[in-house]
N, CA, C and O of each residue as an XYZ file, in Angstrom:
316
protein
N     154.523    120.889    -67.347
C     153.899    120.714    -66.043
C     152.401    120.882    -66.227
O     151.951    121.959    -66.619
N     151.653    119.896    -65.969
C     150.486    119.703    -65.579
C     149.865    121.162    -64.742
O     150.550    122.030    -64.200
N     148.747    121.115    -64.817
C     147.586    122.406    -64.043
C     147.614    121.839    -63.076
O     147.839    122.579    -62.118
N     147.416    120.245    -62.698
C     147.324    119.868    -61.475
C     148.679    119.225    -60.618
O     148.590    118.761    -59.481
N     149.667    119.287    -61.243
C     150.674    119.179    -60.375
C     150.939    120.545    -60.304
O     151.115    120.727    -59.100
N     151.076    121.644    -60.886
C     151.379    122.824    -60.396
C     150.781    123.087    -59.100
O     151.416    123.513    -58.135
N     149.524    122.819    -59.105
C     148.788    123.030    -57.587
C     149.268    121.910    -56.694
O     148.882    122.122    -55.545
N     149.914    120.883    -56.791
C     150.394    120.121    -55.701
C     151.415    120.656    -55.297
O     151.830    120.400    -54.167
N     152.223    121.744    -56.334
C     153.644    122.205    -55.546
C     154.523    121.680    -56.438
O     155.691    121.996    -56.214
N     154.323    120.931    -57.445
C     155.215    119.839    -57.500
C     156.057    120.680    -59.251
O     155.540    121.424    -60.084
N     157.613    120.038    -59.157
C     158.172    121.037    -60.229
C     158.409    120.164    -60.952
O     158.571    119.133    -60.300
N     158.547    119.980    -62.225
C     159.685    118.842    -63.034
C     160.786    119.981    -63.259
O     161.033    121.137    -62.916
N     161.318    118.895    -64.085
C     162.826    119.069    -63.991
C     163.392    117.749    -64.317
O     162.946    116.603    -64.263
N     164.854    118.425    -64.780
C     166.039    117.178    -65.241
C     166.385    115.585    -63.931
O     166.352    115.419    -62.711
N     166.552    115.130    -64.604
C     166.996    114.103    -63.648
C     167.696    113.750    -62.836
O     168.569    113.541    -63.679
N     168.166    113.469    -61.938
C     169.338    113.608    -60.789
C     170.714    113.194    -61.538
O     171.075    112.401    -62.408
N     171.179    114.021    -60.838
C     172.981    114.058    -61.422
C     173.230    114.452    -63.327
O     174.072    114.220    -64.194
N     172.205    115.003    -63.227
C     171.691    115.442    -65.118
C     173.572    116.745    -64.860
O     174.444    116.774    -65.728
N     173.640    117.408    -63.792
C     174.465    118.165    -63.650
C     175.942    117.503    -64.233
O     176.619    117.666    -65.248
N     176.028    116.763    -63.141
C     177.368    116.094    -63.180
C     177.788    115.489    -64.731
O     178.819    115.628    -65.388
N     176.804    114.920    -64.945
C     176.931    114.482    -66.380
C     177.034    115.424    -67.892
O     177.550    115.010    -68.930
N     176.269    117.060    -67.650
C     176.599    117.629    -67.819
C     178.356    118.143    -67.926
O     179.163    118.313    -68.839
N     178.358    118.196    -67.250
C     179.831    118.873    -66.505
C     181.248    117.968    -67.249
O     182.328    118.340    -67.709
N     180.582    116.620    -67.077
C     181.974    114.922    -67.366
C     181.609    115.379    -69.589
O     182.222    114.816    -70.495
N     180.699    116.282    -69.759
C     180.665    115.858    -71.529
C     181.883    116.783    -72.205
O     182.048    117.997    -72.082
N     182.488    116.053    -72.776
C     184.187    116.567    -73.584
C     184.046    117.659    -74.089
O     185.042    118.376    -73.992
N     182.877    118.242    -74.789
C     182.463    119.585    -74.868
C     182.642    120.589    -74.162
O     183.295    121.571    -74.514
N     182.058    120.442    -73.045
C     182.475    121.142    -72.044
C     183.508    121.208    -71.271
O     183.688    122.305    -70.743
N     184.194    120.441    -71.051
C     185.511    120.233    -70.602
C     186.548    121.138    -71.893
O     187.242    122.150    -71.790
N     186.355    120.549    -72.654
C     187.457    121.489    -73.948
C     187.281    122.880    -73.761
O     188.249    123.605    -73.530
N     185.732    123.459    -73.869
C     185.582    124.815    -73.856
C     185.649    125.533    -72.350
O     184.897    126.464    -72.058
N     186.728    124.940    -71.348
C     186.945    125.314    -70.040
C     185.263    125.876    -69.309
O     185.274    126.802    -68.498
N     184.325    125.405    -69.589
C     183.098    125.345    -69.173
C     183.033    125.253    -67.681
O     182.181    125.955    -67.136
N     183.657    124.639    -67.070
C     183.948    124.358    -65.736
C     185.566    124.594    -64.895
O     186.284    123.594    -64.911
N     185.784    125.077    -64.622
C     187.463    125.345    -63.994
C     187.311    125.301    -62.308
O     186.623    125.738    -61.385
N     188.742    124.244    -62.677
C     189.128    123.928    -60.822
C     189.851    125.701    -60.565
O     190.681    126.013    -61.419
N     189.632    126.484    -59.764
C     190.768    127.333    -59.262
C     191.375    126.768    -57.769
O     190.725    126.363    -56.805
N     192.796    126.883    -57.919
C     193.667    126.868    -56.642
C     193.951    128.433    -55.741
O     193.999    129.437    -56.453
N     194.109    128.598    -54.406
C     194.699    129.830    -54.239
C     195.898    129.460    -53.788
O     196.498    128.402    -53.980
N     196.172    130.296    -53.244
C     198.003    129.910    -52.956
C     198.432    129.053    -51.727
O     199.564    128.633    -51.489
N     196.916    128.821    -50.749
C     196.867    127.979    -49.736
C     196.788    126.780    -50.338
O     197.285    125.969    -49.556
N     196.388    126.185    -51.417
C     196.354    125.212    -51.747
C     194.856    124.540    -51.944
O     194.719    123.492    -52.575
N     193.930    125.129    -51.443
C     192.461    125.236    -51.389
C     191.954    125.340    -52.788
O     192.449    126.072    -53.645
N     191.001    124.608    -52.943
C     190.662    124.442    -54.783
C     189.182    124.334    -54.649
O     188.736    123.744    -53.664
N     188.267    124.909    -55.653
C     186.640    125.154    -55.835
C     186.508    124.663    -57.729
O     187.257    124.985    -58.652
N     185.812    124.180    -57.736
C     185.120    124.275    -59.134
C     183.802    125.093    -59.206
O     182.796    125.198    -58.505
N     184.297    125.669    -60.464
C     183.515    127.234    -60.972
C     182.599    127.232    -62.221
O     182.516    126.070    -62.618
N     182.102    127.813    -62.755
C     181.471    127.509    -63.819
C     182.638    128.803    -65.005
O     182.887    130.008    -64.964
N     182.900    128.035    -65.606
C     183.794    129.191    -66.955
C     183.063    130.142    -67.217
O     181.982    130.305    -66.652
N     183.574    131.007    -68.206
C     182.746    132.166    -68.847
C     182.504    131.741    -70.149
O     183.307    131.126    -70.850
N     181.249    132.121    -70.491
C     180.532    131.103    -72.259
C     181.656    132.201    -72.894
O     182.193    131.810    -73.931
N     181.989    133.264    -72.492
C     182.459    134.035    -73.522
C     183.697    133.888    -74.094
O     184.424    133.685    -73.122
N     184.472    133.865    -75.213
C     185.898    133.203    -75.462
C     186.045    134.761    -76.229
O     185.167    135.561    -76.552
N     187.571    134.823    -76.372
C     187.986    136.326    -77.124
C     188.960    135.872    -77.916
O     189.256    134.731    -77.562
N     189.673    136.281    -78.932
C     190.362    135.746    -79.361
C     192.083    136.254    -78.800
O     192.284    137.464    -78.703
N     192.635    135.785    -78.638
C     193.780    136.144    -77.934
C     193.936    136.484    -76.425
O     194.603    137.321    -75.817
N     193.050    135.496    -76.049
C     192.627    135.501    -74.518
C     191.997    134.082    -73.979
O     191.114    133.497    -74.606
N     192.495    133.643    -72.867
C     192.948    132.085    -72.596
C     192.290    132.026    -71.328
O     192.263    132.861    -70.424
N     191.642    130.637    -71.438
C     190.825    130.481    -70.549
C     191.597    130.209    -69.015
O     191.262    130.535    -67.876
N     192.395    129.703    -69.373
C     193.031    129.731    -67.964
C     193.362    130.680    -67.308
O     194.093    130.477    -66.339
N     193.101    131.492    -67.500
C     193.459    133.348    -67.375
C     192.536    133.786    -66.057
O     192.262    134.919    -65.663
N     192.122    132.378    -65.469
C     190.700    132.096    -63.769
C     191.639    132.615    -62.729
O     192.796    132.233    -62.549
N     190.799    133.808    -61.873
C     191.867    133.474    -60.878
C     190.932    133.145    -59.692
O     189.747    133.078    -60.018
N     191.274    132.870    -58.057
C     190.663    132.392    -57.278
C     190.279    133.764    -56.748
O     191.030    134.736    -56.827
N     188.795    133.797    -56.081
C     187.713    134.677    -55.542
C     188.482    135.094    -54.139
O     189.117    134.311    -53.433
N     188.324    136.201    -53.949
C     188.913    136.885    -52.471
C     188.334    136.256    -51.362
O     187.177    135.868    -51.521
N     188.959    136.029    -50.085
C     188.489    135.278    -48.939
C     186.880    136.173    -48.693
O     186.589    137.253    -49.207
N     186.324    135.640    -48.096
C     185.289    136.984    -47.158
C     186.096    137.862    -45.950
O     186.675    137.434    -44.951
N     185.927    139.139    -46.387
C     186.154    140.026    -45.652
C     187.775    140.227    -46.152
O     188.308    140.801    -45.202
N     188.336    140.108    -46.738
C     189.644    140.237    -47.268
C     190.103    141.382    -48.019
O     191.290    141.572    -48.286
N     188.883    142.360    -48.457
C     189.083    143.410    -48.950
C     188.194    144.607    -48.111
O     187.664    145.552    -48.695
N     188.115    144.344    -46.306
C     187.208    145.226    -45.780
C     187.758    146.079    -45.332
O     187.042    146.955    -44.845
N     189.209    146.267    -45.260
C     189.895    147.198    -44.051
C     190.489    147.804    -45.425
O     190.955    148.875    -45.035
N     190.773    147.714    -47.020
C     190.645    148.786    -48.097
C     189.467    149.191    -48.200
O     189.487    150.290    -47.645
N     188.396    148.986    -48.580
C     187.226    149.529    -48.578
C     186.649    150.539    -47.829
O     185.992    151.531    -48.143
N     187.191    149.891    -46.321
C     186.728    151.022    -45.071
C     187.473    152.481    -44.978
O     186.950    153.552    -44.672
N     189.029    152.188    -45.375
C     189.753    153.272    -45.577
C     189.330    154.168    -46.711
O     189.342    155.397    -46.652
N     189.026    153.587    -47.550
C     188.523    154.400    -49.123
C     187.220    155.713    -48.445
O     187.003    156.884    -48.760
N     186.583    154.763    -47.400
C     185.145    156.003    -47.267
C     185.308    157.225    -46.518
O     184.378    158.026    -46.433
């Protein structure tokens, strides 16, 4: 970045849909880089994986994120 586009505001950066294309490369797809989770409603999000791999431990091992507010009436009892 330029001295004088910095003062216009202005950012670079990757190119549009640089993400998506990201995301579609077989690399990443193999190394579960990205995971659909389902919950039991049937409701599905794509997530970003964990870079971290262990050995005897499987990436599909994702589970789906708690609703909001789904853990407030344990919490409240705990205090």
């Amino acid at each position: 970045m330029t001295t004088s586009s910095a003062r216009r505001g202005l950012i670079t950066g990757a190119a549009a849909g640089a993400l998506d294309r990201a995301l579609a490369d077989p690399q990443v797809r193999h190394r579960d880089m990205a995971v659909e989770l389902t919950d039991r409603d049937g409701d599905s999000i794509k997530v970003a994986g964990t870079p971290l791999k262990f050995v005897g431990r499987f990436s599909c091992e994702h589970t789906y994120p708690h609703r909001l507010g789904a853990d407030t009436a344990d919490i409240l009892r705990e205090l």
